[in-house]
Structure formats: structure tokens, C-alpha cells
SEMILO-153059 format. One record per residue (C-alpha): z, y, x; residue in one letter; residue number from 1. Coordinates in nm, 4 decimals, m for minus. Layout:
<pts>
{zz: Z | yy: Y | xx: X | code: A | pos: NUM}
...
</pts>
This chain:
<pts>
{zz: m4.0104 | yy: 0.4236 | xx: m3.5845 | code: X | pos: 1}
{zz: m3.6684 | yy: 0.5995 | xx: m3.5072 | code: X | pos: 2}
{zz: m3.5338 | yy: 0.6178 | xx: m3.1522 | code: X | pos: 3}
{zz: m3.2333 | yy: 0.3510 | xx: m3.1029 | code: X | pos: 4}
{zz: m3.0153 | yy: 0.4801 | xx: m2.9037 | code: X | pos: 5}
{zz: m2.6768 | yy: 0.2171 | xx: m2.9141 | code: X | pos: 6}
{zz: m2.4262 | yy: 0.4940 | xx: m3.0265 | code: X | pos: 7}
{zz: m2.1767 | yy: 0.2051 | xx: m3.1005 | code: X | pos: 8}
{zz: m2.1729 | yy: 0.1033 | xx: m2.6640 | code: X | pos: 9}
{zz: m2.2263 | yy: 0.4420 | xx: m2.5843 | code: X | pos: 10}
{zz: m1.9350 | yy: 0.5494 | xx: m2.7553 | code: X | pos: 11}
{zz: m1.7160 | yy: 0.2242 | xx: m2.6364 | code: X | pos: 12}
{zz: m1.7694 | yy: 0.3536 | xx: m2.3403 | code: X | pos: 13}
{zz: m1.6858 | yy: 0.6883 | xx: m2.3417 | code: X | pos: 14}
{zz: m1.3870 | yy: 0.5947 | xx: m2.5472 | code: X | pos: 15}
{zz: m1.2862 | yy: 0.3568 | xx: m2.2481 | code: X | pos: 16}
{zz: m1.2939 | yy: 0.6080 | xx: m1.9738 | code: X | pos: 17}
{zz: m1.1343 | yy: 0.9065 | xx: m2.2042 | code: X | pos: 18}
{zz: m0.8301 | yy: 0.6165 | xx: m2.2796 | code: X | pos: 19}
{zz: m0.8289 | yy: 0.5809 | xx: m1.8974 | code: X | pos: 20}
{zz: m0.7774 | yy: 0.9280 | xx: m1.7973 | code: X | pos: 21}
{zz: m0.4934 | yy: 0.9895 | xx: m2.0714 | code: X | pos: 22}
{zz: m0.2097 | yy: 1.2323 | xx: m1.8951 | code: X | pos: 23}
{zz: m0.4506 | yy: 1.3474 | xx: m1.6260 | code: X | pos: 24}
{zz: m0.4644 | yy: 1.7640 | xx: m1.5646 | code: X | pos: 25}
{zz: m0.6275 | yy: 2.0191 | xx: m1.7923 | code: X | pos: 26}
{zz: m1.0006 | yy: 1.9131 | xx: m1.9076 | code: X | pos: 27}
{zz: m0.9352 | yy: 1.6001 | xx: m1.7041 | code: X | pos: 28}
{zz: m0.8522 | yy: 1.4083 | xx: m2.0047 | code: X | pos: 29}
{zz: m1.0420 | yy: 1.5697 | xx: m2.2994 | code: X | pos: 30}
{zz: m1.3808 | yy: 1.6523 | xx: m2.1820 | code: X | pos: 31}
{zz: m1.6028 | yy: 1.4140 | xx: m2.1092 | code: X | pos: 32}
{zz: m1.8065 | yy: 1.5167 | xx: m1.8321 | code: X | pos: 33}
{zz: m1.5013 | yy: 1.6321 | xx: m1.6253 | code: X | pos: 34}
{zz: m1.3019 | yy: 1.2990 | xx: m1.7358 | code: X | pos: 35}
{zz: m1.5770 | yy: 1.1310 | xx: m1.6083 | code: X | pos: 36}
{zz: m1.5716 | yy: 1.2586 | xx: m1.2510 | code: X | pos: 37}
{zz: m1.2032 | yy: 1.2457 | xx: m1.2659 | code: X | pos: 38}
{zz: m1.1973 | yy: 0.8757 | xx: m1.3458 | code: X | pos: 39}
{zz: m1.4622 | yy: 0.7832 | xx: m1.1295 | code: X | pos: 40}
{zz: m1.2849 | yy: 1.0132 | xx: m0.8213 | code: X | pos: 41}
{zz: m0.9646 | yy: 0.8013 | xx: m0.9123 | code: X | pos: 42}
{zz: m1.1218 | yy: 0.4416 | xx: m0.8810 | code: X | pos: 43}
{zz: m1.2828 | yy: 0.6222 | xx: m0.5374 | code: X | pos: 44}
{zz: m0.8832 | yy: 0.7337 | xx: m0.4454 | code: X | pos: 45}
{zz: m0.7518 | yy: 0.3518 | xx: m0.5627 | code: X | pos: 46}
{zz: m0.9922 | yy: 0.1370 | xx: m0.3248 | code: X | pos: 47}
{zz: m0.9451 | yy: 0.3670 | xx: m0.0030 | code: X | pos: 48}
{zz: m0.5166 | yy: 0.3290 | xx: m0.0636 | code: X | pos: 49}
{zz: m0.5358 | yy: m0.0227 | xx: m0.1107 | code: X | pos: 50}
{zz: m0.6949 | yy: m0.0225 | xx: 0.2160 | code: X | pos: 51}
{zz: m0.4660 | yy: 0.2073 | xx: 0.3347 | code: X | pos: 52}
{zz: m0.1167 | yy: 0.1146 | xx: 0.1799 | code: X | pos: 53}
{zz: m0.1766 | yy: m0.2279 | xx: 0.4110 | code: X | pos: 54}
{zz: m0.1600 | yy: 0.0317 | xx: 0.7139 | code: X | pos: 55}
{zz: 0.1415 | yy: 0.2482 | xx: 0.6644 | code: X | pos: 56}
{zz: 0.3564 | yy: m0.0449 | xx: 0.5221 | code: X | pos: 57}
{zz: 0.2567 | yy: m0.1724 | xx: 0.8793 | code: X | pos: 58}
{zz: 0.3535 | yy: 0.1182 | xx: 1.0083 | code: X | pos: 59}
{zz: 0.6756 | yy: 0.1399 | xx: 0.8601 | code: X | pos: 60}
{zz: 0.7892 | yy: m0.2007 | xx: 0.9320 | code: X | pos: 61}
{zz: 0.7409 | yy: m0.1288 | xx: 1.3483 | code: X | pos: 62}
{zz: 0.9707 | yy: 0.1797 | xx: 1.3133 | code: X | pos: 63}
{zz: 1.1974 | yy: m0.0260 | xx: 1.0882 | code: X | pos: 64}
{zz: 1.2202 | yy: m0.3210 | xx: 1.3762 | code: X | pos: 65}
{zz: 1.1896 | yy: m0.0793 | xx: 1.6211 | code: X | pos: 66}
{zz: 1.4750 | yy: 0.1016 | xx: 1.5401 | code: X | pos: 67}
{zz: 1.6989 | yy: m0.2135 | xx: 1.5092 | code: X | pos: 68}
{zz: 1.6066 | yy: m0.2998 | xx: 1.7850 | code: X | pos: 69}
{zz: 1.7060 | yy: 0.0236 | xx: 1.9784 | code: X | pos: 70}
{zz: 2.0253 | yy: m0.0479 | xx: 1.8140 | code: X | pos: 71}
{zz: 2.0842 | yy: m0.3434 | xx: 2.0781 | code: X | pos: 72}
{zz: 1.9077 | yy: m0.1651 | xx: 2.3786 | code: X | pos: 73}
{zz: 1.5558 | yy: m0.3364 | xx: 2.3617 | code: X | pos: 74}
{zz: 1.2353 | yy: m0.1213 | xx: 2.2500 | code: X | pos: 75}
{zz: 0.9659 | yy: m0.2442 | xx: 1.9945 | code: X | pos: 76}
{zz: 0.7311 | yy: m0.3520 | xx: 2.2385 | code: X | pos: 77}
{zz: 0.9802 | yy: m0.5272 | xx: 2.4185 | code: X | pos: 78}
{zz: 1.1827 | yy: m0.7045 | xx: 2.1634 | code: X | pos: 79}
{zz: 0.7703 | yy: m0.7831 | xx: 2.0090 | code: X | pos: 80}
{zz: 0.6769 | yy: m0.9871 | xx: 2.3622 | code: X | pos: 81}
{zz: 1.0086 | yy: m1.1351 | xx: 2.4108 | code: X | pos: 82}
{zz: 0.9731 | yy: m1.2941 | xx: 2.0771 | code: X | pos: 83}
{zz: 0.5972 | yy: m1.4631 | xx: 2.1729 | code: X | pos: 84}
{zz: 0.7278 | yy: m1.5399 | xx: 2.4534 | code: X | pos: 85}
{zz: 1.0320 | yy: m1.7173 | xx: 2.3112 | code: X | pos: 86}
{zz: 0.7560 | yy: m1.8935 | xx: 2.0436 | code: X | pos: 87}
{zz: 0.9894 | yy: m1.7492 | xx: 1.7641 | code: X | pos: 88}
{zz: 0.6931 | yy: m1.6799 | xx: 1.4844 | code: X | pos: 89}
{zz: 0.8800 | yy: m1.4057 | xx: 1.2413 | code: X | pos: 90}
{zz: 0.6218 | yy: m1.1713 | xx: 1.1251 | code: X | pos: 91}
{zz: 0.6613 | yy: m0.7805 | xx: 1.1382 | code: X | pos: 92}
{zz: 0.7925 | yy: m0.8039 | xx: 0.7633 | code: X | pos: 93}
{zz: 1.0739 | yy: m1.0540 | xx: 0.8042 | code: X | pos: 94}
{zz: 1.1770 | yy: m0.8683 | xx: 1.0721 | code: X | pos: 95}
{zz: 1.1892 | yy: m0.5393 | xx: 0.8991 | code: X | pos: 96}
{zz: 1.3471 | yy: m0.7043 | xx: 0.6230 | code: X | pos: 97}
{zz: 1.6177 | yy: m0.8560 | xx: 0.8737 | code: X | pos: 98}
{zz: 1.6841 | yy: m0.4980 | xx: 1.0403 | code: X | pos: 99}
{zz: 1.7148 | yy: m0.3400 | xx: 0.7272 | code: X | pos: 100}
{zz: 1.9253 | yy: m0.5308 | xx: 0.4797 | code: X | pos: 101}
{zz: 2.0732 | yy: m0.8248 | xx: 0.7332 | code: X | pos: 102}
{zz: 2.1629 | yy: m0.6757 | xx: 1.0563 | code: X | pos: 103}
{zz: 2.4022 | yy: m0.9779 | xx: 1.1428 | code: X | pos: 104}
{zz: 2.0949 | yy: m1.1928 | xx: 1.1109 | code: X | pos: 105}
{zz: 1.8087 | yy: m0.9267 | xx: 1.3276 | code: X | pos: 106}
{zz: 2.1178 | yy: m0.9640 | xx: 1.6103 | code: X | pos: 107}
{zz: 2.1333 | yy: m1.3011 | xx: 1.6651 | code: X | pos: 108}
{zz: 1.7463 | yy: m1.3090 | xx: 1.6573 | code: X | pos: 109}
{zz: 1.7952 | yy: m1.0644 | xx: 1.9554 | code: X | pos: 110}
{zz: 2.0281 | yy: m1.2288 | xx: 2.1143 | code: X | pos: 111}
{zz: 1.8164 | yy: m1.5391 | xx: 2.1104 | code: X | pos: 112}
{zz: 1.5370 | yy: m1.4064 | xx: 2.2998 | code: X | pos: 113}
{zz: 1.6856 | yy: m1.1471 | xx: 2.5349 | code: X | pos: 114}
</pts>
């Protein structure tokens, strides 16, 4: 008896990952043993950044509210306790939002708690 060897899902599936790594550099997208380790490095690279893209878009909305709040001479940290303090619950998002695009709005939010 003949050796079965599924070359209709074996071939699905190399199809799937060379349609995946369309555009990438050099052998990355033509060869299938370097495509392979190039798609599997990339789904490595996408689950560490969604991790991390949580983190700097953190990070960017303290310097964002940090640096409207400099604007009306109060730090970050400051500005941060004032507002638990005052029991005003705007997260670190609104707030960046408010500093950036509606200053009018970030001031009176100041002004409320200073």
C-alpha cells in the first residue's frame, strides 16, 4: 500500500503562510523554509507589541497631561493627586485627549481642583 501523505492540507498550508508573508524582504516571501520563520517571528513580534503598545500609549498620555498641566503651573503628579483627592474620576486618556485637542476644557478641570 502507498504512503498517504495529505498533499492537499499540506499544501493549504503552506499556501496560507506564503499568502501571509506577501511583501516581506528578499526570500522572506518566496521560500518556504525562510517564510516560515519569518511568519512565525512576526506572530512572535505581534503578541509582545500588543502587550507593549498598552504601555507606551500610557506613556504618552502622562507626558501629554503632564505637559498641560505645566502649562498652568501644576506637575503630573500633582495635578494626578489633586484630582483623587477632588473625587474627579477622568482617566489618563480623557485627560490627554482634553490637553491635547480642548485646552479650554483641561483648564477648567484645573481650575476645579487646584
Amino acid at each position: 500500500m502507498p504512503r498517504s501523505v495529505n498533499a492537499v492540507a499540506s499544501r493549504a498550508r503552506r499556501k496560507k503562510v506564503l499568502k501571509a508573508t506577501r511583501g516581506y524582504f528578499g526570500r522572506g516571501s518566496n521560500v518556504w523554509t525562510v517564510a516560515k520563520n519569518k511568519y512565525e517571528k512576526g506572530l512572535q513580534y505581534a503578541y509582545r507589541d500588543r502587550k507593549a503598545k498598552k504601555r507606551e500609549f500610557r506613556a504618552l498620555w502622562i507626558q501629554r497631561i503632564n505637559a498641560g498641566a505645566r502649562m498652568h503651573g501644576v506637575s503630573y503628579s500633582q495635578l494626578m493627586g489633586l484630582l483623587k483627592k477632588g473625587e474627579i474620576e477622568l482617566n489618563r486618556k480623557v485627560l490627554a485627549d482634553l490637553a491635547m485637542n480642548h485646552p479650554e476644557a483641561f483648564k477648567a478641570v484645573v481650575e476645579r481642583v487646584k
